[in-house]
C-alpha positions as CSV (number, residue, x, y, z in Angstrom):
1,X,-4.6,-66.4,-16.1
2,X,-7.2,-63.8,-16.4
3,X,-6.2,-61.0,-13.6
4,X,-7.5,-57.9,-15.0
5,X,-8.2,-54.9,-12.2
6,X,-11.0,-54.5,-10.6
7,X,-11.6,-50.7,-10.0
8,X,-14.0,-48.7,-12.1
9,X,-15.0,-52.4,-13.8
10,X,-16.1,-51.5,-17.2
11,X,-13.5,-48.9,-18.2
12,X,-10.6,-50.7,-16.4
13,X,-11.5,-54.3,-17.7
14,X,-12.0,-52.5,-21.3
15,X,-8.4,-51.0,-21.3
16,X,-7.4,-53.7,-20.0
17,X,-7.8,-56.1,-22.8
18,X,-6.7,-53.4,-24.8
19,X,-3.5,-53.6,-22.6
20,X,-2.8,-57.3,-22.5
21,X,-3.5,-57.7,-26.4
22,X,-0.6,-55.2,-27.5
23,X,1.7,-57.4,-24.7
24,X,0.8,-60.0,-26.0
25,X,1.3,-58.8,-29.7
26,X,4.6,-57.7,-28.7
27,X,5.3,-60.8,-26.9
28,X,4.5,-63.1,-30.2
29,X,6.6,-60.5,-32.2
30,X,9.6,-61.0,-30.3
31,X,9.1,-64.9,-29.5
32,X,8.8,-65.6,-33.2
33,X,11.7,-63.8,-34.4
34,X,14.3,-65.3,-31.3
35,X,12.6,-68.5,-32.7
36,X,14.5,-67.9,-36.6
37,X,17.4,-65.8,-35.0
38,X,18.1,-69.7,-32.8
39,X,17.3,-71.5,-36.1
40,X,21.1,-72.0,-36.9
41,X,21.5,-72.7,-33.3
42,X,19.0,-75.6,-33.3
43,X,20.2,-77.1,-36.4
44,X,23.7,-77.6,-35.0
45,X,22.1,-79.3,-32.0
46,X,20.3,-81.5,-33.9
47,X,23.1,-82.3,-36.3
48,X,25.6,-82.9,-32.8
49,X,23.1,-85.0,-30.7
50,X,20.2,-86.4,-33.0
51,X,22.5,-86.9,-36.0
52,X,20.6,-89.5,-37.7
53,X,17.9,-87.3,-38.6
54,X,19.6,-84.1,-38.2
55,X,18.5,-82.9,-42.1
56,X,15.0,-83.8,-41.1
57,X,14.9,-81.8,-38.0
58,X,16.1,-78.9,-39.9
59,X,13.6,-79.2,-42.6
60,X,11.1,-79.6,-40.1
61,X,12.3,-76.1,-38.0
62,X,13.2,-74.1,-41.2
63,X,9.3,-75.0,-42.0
64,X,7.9,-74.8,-38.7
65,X,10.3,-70.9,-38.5
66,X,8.9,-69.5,-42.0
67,X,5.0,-70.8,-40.9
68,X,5.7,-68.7,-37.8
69,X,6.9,-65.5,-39.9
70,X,4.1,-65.7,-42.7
71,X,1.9,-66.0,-39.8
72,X,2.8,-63.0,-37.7
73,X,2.8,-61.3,-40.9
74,X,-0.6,-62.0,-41.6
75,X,-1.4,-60.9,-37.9
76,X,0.6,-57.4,-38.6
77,X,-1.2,-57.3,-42.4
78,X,-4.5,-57.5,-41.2
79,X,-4.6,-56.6,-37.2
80,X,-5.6,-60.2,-36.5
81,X,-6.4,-60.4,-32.4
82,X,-3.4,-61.8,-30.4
83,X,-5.0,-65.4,-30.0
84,X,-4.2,-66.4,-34.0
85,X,-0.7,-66.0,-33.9
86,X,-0.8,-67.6,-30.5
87,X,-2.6,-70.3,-31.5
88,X,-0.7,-70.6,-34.9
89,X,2.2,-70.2,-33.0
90,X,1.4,-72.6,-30.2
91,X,0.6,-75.8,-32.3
92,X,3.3,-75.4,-34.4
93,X,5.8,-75.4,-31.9
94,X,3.9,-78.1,-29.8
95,X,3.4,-80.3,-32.4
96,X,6.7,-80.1,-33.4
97,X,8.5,-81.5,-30.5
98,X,5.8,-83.6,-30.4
99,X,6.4,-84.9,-33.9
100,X,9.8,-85.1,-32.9
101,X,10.1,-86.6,-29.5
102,X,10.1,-90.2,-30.8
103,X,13.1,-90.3,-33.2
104,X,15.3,-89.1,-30.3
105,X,15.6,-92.7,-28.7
106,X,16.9,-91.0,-25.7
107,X,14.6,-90.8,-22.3
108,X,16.7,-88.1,-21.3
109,X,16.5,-86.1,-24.0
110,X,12.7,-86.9,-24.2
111,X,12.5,-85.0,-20.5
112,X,14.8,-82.0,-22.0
113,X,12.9,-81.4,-25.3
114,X,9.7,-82.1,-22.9
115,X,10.9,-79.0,-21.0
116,X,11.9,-77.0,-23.6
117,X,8.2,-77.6,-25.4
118,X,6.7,-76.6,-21.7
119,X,8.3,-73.3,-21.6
120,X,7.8,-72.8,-25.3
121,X,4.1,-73.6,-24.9
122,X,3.9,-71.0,-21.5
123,X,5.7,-68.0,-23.3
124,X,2.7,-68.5,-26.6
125,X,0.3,-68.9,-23.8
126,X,1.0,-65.6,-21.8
127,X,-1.9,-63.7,-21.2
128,X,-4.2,-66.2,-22.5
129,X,-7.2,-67.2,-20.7
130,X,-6.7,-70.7,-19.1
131,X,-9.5,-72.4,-20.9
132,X,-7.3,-71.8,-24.0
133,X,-4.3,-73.2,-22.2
134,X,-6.1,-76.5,-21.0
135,X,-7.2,-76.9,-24.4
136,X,-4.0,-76.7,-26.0
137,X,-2.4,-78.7,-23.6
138,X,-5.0,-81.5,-24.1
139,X,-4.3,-81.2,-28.1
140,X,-0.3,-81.4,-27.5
141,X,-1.2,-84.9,-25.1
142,X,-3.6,-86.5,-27.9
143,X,-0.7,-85.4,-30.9
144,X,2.1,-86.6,-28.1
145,X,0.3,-90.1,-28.1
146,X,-0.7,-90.2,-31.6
147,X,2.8,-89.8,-32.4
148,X,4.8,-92.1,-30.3
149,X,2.3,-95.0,-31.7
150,X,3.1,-94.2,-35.2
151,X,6.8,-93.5,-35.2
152,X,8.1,-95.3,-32.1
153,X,8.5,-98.9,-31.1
154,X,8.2,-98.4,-27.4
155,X,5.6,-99.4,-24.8
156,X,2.1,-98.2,-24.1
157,X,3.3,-97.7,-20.4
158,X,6.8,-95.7,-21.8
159,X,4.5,-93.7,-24.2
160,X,1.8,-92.8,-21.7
161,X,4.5,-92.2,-18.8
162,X,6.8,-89.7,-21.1
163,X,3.5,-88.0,-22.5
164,X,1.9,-87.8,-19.0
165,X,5.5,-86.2,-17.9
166,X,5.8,-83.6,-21.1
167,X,2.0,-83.3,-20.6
168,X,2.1,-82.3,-16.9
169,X,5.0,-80.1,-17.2
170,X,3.6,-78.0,-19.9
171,X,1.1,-77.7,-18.3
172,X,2.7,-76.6,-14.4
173,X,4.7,-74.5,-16.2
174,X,2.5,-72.8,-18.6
175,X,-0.4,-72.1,-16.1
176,X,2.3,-70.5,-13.5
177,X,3.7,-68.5,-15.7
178,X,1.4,-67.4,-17.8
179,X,-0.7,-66.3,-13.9
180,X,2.3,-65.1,-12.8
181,X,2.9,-62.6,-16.0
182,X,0.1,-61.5,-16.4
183,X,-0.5,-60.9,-12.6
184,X,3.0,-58.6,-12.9
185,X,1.5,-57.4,-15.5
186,X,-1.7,-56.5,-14.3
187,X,-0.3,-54.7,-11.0
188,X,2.0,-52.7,-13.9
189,X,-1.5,-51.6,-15.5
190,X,-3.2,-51.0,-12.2
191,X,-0.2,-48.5,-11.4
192,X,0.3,-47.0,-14.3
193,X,-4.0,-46.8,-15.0
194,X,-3.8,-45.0,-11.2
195,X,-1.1,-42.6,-12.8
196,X,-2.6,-42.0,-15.6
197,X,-6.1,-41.5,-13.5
198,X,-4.2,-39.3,-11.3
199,X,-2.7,-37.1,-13.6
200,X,-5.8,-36.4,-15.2
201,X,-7.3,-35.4,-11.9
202,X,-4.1,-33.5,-11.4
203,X,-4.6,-32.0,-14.9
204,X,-8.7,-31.1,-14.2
205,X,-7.9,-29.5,-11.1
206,X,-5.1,-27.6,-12.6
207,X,-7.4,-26.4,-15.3
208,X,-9.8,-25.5,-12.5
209,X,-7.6,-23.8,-10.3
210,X,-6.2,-21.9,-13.4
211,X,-9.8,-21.0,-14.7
212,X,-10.2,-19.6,-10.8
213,X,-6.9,-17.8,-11.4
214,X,-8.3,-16.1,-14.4
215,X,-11.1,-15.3,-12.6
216,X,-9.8,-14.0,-9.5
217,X,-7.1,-12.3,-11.4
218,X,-10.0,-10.5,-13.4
219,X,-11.6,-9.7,-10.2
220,X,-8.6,-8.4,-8.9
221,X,-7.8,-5.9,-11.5
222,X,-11.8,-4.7,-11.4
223,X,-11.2,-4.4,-7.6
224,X,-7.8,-2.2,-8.5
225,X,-9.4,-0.2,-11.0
226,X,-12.5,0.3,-8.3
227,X,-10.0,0.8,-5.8
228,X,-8.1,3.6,-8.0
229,X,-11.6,5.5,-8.7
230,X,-11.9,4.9,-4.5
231,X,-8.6,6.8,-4.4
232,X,-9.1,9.5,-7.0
233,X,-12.4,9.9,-5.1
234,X,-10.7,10.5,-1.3
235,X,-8.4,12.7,-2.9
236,X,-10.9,15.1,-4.8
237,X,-12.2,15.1,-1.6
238,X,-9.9,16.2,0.4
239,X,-8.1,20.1,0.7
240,X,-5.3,20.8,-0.8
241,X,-1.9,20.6,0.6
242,X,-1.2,24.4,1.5
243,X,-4.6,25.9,2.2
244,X,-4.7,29.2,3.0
245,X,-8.1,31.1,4.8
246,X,-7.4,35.0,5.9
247,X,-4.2,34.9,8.1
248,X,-4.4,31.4,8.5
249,X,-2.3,28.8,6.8
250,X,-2.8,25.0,6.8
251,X,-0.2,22.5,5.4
252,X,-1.8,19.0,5.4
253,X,0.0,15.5,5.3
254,X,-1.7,12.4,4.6
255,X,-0.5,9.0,4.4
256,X,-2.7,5.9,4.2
257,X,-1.6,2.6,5.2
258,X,-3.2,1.3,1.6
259,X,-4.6,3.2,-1.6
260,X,-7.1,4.6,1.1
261,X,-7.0,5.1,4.7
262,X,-9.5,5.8,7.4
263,X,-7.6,9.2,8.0
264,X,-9.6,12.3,7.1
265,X,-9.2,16.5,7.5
266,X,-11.4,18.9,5.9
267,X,-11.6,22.7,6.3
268,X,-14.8,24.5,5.6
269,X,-15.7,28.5,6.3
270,X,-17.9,29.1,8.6
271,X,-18.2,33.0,7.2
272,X,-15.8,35.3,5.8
273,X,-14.2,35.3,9.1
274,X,-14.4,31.9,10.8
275,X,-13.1,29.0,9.9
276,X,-14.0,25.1,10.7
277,X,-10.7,22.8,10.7
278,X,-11.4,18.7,11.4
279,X,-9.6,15.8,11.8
280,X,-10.7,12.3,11.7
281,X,-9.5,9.4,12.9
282,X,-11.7,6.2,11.2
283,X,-11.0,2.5,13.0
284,X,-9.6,-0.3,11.0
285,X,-8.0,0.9,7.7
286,X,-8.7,0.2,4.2
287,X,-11.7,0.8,2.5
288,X,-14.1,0.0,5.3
289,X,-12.5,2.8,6.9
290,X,-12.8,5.3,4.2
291,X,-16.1,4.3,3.0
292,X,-16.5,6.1,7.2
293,X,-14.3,9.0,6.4
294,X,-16.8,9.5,3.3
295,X,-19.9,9.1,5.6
296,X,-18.4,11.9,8.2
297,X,-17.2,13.8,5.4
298,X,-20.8,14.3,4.3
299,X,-21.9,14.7,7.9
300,X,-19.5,17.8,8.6
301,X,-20.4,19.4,5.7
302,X,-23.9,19.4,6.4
303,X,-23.1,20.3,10.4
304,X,-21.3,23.6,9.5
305,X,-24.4,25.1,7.4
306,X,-25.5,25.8,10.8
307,X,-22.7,27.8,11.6
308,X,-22.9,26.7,14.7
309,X,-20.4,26.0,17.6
310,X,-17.4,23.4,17.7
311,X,-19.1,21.3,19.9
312,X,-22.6,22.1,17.8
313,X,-20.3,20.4,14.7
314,X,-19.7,17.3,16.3
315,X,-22.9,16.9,17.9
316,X,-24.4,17.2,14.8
317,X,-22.0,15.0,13.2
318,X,-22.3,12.1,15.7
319,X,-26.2,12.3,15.1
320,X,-25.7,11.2,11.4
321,X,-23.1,9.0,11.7
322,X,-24.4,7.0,14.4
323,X,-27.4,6.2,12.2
324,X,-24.9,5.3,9.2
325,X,-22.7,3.2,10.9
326,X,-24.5,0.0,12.1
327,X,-21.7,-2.2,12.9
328,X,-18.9,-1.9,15.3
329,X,-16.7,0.5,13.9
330,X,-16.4,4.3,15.0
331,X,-13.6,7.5,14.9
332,X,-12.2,9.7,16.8
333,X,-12.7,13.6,15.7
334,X,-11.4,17.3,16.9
335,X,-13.0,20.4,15.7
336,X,-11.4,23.7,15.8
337,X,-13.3,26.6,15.6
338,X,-11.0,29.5,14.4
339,X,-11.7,33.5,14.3
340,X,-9.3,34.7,11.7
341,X,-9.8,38.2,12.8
342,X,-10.0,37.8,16.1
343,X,-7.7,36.1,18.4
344,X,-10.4,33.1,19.7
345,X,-10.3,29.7,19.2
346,X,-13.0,26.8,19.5
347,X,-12.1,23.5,20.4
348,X,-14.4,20.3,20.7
349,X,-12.4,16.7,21.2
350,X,-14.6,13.3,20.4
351,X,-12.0,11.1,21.7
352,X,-9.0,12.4,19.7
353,X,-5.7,13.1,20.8
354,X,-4.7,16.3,22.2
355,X,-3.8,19.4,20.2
356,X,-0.4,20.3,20.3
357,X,0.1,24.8,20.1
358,X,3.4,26.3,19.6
359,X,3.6,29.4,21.4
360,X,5.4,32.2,19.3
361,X,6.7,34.0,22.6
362,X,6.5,31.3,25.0
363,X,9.0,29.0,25.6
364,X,7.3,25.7,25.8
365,X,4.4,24.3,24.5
366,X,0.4,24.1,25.4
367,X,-1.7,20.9,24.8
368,X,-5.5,21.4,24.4
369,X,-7.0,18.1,25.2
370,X,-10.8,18.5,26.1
371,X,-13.1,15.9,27.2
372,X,-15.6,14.1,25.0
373,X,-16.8,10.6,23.7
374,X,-15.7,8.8,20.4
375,X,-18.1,9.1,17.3
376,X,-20.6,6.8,15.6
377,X,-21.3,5.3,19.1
378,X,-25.3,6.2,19.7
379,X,-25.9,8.0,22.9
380,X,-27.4,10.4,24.4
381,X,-25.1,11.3,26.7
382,X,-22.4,12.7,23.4
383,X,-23.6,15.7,23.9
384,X,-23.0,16.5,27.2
385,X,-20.0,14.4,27.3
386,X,-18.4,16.8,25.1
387,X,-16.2,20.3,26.8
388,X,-15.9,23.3,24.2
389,X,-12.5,25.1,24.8
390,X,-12.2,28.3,24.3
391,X,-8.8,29.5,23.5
392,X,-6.9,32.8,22.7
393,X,-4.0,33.0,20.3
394,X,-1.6,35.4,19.2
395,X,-0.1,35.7,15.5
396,X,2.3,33.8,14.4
397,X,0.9,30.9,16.7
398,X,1.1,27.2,15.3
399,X,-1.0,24.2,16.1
400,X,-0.4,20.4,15.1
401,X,-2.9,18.0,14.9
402,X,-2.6,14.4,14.1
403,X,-3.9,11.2,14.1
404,X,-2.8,8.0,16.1
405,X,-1.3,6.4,13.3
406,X,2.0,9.4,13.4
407,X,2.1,8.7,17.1
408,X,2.1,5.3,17.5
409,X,4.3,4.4,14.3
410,X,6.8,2.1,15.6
411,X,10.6,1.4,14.3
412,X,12.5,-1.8,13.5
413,X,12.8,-2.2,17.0
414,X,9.6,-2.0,17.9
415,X,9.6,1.6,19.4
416,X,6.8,4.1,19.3
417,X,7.8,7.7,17.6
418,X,5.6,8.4,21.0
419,X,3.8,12.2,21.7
420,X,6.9,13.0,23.9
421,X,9.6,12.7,20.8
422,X,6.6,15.0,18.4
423,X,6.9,18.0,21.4
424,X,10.3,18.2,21.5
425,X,10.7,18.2,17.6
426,X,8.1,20.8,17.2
427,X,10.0,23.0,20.0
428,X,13.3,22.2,18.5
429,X,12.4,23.5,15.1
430,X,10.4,26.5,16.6
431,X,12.9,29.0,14.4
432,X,11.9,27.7,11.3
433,X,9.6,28.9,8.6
434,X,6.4,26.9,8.3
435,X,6.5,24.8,5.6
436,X,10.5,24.2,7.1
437,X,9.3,22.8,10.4
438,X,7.2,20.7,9.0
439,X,9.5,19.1,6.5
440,X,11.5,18.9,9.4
441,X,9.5,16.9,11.5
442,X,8.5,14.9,8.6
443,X,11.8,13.9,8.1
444,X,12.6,13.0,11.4
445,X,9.7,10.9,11.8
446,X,10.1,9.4,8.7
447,X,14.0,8.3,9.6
448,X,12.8,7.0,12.8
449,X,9.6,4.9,11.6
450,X,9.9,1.5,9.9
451,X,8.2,-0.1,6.7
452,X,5.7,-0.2,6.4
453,X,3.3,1.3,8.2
454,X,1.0,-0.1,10.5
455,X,-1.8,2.6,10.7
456,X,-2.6,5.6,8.7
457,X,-0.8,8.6,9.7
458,X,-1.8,12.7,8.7
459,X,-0.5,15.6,10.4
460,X,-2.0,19.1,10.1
461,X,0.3,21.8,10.4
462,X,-1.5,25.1,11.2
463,X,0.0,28.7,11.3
464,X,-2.3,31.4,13.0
């Protein structure tokens, strides 16, 4: 019975009839060949229970087994469809018995051979349709008849009765097997056609998801190579690591969370005697906050032409940078002010931390921590919000400034290096040279911190 599947019609009924006419090629191939591997088998049976015409018989199946060779032969020679050799195969084997049925003289053997030619007749009919099955079966019943009149003695009743009984069993048998085959069949092809269809989607999307790999591996290196130039560009940027101005001495430290960070310092002369010192802290990190460091970079540059005040810096800092930054970002920012020949200081705090100064003949430590508003936030009121310090100093005076990301870095237990632990390793190191207490507070807060960092962290190390 035709049960081909029904999804995606035209494609799926197309390979399906390609399916079912290589089964069915396969099936002949192997029917025909068990049919002259039982050839020696058949004769004996012939020659035990029908031994009257035994050598008949055999002629007969030695014929009917080399007709069945030559023709799957032929099929093989010159890619004949599957419904030849079937229908080759078919009336052979039908006629056959049927040729045969009436020198057995036995009712009982009559049914057997009657069976036999039923599920000889299904396995040539497999995955036929079952117009050619009725039709076969209609040709065996006329032959059957045909037959029994010309080479039996018995009854028109016997005859119909045994024909009708082969006839009907054929065709029970073939019709129910061949729909039940080729319905196994068919739910083997649907599967495997599903599969196949899956895999292929499987395979599209993989070729896809690797062509989007390519490309967002592509886009990732330009974004590295962008992001190095973004790097090299911070770094030009920024002083070097032991700058020196007069009497003063700076040793700067600068670690980003990324490539780039949204931590910034720059030191600019104001004249030959004064000298501007700032330190930015940019929210977020990455290069949203650089790209702000840049932006307030340019701005303090352009503020200290003026050679104005501290306070006079970051006013006129805030006024550019709250026009260049139009979302919701902003940074904190201190300004020192410093007379190198002189013994004054000016300090101006935008929402930073406090100023840490190491007194060299004091015993304990000052915090300048003057009132202000954060940066890049437009108002009015920044200017006003904003209390200039003015501080003396002695030589040989230090001052740390720093961002929250060396403050706040935590440890694997989720512990803040905290403002507290700084003081008390900047008073504990006091003795030490410079560049010494630095490394030593570095240390310190590098054995305490963990990995990796959760915020960009610089320190500015100053020696007066």
């Amino acid at each position: 019975m035709n049960s081909a599947p029904t999804d995606d019609a035209t494609v799926s009924q197309r390979l399906w009839r390609n399916e079912r006419e290589l089964i069915a090629r396969r099936w002949h191939q192997i029917f025909v060949l068990g049919v002259a591997v039982l050839l020696p088998a058949w004769i004996a049976f012939d020659f035990v229970f029908v031994p009257s015409y035994w050598v008949q018989f055999a002629f007969v199946r030695v014929g009917v087994s080399l007709l069945l060779l030559s023709a799957l032969l032929l099929s093989h020679r010159f890619n004949l469809p599957s419904l030849f050799l079937g229908y080759v195969g078919s009336i052979l084997m039908h006629f056959t018995i049927c040729l045969l049925l009436p020198f057995t003289g036995n009712a009982l053997w009559m049914y057997s051979l009657g069976f036999t030619a039923a599920f000889i007749g299904a396995s040539m009919l497999l995955f036929w349709p079952v117009k050619h099955t009725i039709f076969m079966i209609a040709l065996t019943f006329a032959f059957y008849i045909f037959c029994f009149y010309q080479f039996s003695n018995l009854k028109y009743a016997t005859v119909l009765g045994h024909g009708g009984a082969v006839t009907f069993t054929v065709a029970i048998a073939s019709i129910f097997l061949s729909w039940a085959r080729n319905a196994m069949a068919a739910r083997e092809f649907k599967t495997r056609l599903q599969l196949y269809r899956a895999r292929e989607e499987v395979e599209r999307k993989a070729q896809r998801l690797g062509g989007a790999l390519d490309e967002l591996e592509n886009k990732s290196q330009l974004l590295e190579m962008e992001l190095d130039i973004a790097v090299e560009i911070q770094q030009s940027v920024l002083p070097e690591g032991d700058y020196h101005f007069e009497n003063i001495r700076i040793l700067s430290y600068n670690q980003p969370l990324g490539k780039v960070g949204g931590d910034f310092f720059d030191f600019t002369p104001l004249s030959d005697t004064r000298l501007a010192v700032m330190i930015i802290d940019a929210s977020g990190h990455g290069v949203p906050a650089a790209l702000i460091t840049m932006a307030a970079k340019i701005g303090f540059s352009n503020a200290t032409r003026a050679q104005g005040s501290a306070r006079e810096i970051l006013n006129h800092m805030n006024d550019s940078m709250s026009r260049a930054i139009t979302t919701q970002e902003y940074l904190t920012a201190m300004c020192l002010v410093i007379e190198a020949r002189g013994s004054r200081i000016e300090i101006a705090n935008a929402g930073h931390r406090p100023a840490v100064i190491l007194r060299r003949r004091a015993v304990s430590l000052d915090v300048w921590n003057p009132d202000g508003m954060i940066m890049g936030v437009e108002s009015s009121n920044f200017l006003s919000s904003l209390e200039e310090s003015g501080e003396v100093y002695e030589s040989g005076d230090r001052i740390f400034l720093y961002t929250d990301g060396f403050i706040d870095a935590l440890n694997a237990e989720g512990e803040t290096f905290g403002f507290e632990r700084f003081c008390d390793l900047i008073f504990e190191s006091r003795e030490l040279e410079l560049t010494e207490q630095r490394e030593f507070v570095l240390t310190q807060w590098r054995a305490f911190i963990a990995e990796p960092l959760v915020d960009d962290a610089a320190l500015l190390t100053i020696s007066l």
